[in-house]
N, C-alpha and C positions, 0 to 999 in steps of 0.2 A: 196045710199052709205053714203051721209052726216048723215041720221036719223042712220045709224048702229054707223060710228064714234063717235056720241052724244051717246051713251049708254053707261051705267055705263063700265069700265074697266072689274068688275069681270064679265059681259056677254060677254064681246069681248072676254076674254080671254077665257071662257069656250068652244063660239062656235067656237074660229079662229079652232080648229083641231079635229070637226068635223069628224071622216070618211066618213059621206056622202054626205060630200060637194066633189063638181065638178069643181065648180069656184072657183079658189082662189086670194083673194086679195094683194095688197102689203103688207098691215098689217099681213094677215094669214101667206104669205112667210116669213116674218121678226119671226112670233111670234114661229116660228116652231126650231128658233135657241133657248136656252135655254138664251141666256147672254141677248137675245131682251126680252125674255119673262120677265126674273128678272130686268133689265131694267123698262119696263112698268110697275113692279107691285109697282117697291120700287117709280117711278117718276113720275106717271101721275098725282095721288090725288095733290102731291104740284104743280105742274106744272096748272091743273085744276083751285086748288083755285089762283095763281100767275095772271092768264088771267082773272077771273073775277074781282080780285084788281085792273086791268091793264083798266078796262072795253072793253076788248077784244075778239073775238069769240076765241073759243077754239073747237073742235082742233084748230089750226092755218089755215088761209088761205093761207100765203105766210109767210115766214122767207126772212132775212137779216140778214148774218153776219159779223162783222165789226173785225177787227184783227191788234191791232196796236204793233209792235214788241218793239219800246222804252219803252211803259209805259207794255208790258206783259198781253196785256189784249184782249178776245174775244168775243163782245156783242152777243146777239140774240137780232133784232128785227123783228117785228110782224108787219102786213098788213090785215086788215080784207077785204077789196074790191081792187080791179086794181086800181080806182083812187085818194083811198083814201093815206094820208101819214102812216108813218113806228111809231110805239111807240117804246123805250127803253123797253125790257122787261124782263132781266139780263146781266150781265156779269160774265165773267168766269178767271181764273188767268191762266195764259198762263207759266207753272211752269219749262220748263228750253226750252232753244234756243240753238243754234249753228250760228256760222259764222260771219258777221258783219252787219251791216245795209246799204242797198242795195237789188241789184233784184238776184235773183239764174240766173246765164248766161250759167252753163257746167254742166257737169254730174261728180260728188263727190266734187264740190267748197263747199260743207257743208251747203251752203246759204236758210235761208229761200225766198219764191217768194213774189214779191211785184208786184201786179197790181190787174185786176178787171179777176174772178176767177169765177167758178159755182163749187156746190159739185156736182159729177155725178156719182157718185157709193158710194151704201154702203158697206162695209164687216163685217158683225156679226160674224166674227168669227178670230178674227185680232188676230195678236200676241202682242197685246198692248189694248187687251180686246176687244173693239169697237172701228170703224175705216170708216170716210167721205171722201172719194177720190176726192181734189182738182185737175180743169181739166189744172195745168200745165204739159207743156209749152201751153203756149197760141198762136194765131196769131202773137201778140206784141212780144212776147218772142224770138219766132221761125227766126221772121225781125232782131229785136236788138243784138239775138246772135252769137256768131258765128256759122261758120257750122260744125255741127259732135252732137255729143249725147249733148242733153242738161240737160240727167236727166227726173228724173219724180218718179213716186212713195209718191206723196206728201199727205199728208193724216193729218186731225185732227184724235188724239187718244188719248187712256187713256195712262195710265202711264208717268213719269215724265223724260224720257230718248228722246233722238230727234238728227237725223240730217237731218237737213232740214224741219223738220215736225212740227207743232202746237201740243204740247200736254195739256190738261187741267186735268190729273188724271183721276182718272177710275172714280170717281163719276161723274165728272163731264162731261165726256164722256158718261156715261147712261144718264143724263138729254137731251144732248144735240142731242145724237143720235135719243132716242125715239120722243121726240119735231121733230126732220126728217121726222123721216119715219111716222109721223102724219100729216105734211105739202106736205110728198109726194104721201100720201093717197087720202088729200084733192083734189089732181091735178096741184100741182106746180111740176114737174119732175125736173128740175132744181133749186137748193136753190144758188141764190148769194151769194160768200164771197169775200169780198174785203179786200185785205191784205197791211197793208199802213207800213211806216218806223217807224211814231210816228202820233200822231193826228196833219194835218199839217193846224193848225190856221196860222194867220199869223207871229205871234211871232215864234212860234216853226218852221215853215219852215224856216224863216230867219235866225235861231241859225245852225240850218242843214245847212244851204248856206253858213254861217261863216265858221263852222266847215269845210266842205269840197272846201272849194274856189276853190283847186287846182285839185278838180274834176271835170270840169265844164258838164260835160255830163250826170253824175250822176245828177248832180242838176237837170240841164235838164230834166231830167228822175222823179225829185219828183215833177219840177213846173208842170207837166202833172199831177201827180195822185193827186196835192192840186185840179185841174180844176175838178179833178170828187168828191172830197170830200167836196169842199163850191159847189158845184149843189146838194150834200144831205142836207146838213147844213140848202140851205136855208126854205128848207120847207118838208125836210122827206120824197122826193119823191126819185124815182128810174127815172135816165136816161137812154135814149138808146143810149148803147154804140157802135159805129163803131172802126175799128182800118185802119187808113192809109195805105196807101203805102211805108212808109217810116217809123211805126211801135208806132206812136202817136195812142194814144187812144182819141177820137172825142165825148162828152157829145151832147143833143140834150135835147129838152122835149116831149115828147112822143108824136105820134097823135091821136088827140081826138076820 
């Protein structure tokens, strides 16, 4: 399966629909939608040559996506082995929000979600072009909020309209999408996305602690996800995340 994803684009694409193929791939099911197929044909060549600038394997072995709501911005990085670290290897502009900064807690509070997230559905056929279904409400969520609907339907997608949702424009939503369902090819089912309030160094967290003093639970709530954001910081790896009983999220370093 790796030697087929290594093949130039114009042979995947010729054989993904086949009629006498039997087996079908993730990629085949993906390329059967026309918006995935135009997707791969206008993103992979740059996306291709971007991972070997990156000195990367391409397809991708694993993704990471980083999503910070202050600065409007949503990274992809890349992981070529399990224990090796994460490279930078684009960002994306995160081109209109809704709500305030903070976590989504109810269903129509408008709010985007802040905490540690997997994409776990695609929909190629979105009414926002293409479309990555983040897995809120989470465990964390589900503890921290209250009881009754919390909402859901959270999605990265194209176009520049949102409530509650990540959108990065339709181009950028084909780059982003196809990059997917090429890391979900490879055997990563689950793609991480970690959704933060702003990049919390220590400066910028403290200026959030200013700004919301009279929140203290809030804060609360961000000194938790700086704990998983300097665990990436310091060396590009991914933690294992547990979530408490009381609805903290718990960093670890993985075992060997």
């Amino acid at each position: 399966m790796r030697a087929r994803l290594a093949a130039p684009l114009s042979l995947l694409l010729a054989t993904s629909l086949c009629p006498q193929q039997t087996a079908h791939s993730f990629v085949d099911e993906q390329l059967a939608h026309p918006r995935v197929k135009l997707a791969a044909r206008e993103k992979d060549a740059a996306w291709r040559a971007l991972f070997q600038e990156k000195k990367l394997h391409f397809p991708p072995g694993r993704l990471l996506l980083l999503a910070f709501k202050r600065e409007s911005i949503l990274e992809v990085w890349s992981s070529d082995r399990p224990a090796a670290g994460f490279s930078l290897v684009k960002s994306f502009r995160i081109c209109a929000t809704s709500g305030r900064l903070g976590p989504k807690r109810r269903y129509g509070d408008g709010q985007v979600p802040e905490g540690f997230y997997e994409i776990d559905q695609f929909n190629p056929e979105s009414a926002f072009l293409l479309s990555l279904h983040v897995s809120y409400p989470n465990p964390s969520d589900r503890i921290l909020g209250p009881r009754g609907h919390l909402g859901g339907d959270i999605f990265v997608h194209g176009n520049c309209v949102t409530i509650g949702c990540i959108p990065i424009t339709d181009d950028g939503i084909k780059e982003v999408y196809w990059l997917a369902v090429l890391a979900r090819q490879s055997g990563q089912r689950r793609i991480p996305i970690w959704i933060f309030p702003s990049r919390l160094t220590d400066d910028r967290f403290n200026a959030l602690a200013r700004a919301h003093s009279r929140e203290p639970d809030l804060v609360a709530f961000w000194a938790n996800l700086k704990e998983g954001f300097a665990f990436f910081e310091r060396d590009h790896r991914l933690p294992e995340i547990t979530i408490s009983a009381d609805g903290r999220y718990q960093f670890r370093s993985p075992s060997p």
